[in-house]
N, C-alpha and C positions, 0 to 999 in steps of 0.2 A: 319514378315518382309520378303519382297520379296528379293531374293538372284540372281543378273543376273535370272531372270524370273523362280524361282525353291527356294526351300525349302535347299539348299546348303549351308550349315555352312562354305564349304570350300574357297567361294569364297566372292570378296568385294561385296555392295549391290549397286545393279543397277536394270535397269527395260527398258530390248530393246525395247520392245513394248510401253512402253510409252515414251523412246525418240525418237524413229521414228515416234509415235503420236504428238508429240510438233509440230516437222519440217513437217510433214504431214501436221497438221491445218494450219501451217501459209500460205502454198504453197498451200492450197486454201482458206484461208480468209488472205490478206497480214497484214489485220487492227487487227489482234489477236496480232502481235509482239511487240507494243506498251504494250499492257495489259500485256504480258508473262516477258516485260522489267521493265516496272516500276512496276506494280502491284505486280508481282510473284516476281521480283528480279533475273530472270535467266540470266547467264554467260556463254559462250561457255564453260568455265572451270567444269561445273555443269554438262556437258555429259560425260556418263563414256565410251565412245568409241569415239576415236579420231576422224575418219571419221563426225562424228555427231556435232564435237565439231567446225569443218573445216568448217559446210554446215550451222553450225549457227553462225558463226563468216560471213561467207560471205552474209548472211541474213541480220545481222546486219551493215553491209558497206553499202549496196544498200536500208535503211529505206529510205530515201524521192523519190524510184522509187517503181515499181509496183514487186511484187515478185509473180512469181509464175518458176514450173520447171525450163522453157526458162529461164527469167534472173537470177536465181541462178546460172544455169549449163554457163549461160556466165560470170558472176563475177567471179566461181570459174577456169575458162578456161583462164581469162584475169589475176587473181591470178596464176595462172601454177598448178592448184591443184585438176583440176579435175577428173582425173584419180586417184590422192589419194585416193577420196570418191566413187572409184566405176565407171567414167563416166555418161555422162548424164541422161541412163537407171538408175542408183541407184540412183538420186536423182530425177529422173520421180516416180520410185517406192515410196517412201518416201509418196506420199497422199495415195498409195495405202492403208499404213499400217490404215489407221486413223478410226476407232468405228465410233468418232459424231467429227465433224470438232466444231462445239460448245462445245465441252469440251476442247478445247486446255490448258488453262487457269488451269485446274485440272490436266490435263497430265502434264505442267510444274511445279505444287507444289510438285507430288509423285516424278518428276527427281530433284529438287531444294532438296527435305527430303533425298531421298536416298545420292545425296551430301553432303548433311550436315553430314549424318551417317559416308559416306568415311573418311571426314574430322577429324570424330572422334575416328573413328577406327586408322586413321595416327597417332592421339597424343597420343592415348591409346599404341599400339604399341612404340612410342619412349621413351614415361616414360618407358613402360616396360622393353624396351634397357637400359636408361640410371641404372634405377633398377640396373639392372643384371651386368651391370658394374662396378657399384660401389661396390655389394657384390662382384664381383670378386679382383676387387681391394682389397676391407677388408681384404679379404682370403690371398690373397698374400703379404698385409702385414703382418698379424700376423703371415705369416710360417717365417720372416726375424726376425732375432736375437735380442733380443732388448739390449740394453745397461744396466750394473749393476745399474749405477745411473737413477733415474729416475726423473723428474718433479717435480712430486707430491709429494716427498719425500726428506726432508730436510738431506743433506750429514754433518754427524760429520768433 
């Protein structure tokens, strides 16, 4: 499993290079973002870096015009958000990152998986929270005194 692009147990999994490869293919094939949407099922919320998550939510507003750098970098300009992502140079660079512009389709299944992972590593963690709570709870009950009568135990 790739860990932020490294072998790193410490951190959530993600994979930069493959979400700067998604926003790369589409910013030079605009007709990949159809397939990445319905096909792949990707969600701005599926990019583990906000920036990315900004520049495919503004991809996704502008589906029935023509997408490349220029009208991303003006969506996100006419949004007030384009210096969130870096300016127009970071999302010019965004094709740079791209292997095969023909694989976009597979670059958004490895950031849709890693997603899915996050999602699951969240509910792993909160069971484990609520876990730990409840034995704390236990604990602190059973240090509280209990009463001589009990319940379960019929009083003469």
């Amino acid at each position: 499993m790739l860990v932020n692009g490294d072998a790193s147990a410490n951190r959530r999994p993600a994979h930069n290079h493959a979400e700067q490869s998604v926003l790369g293919s589409i910013l030079l094939s605009d007709r990949l973002l159809p397939a990445v949407v319905l096909e792949v099922g990707l969600s701005p919320a599926d990019f583990y870096r906000e920036r990315y998550r900004v520049v495919f939510a503004a991809m996704l507003h502008q589906a029935d015009e023509p997408i490349d750098h220029l009208t991303v970098s003006e969506q996100l300009q006419r949004q007030g958000q384009l210096e969130e992502v870096g300016g127009s140079g970071a999302v010019e660079e965004l094709a740079g990152w791209v292997p095969a512009a023909g694989h976009g389709v597979q670059y958004a299944r490895i950031v849709l998986e890693l997603s899915q992972l996050r999602q699951l590593l969240t509910a792993t963690y909160e069971i484990q929270a609520e876990i730990a709570e409840r034995r704390q709870r236990g604990r602190s009950s059973s240090t509280t005194p209990r009463s001589s009568s009990s319940p379960c135990v019929p009083s003469d």
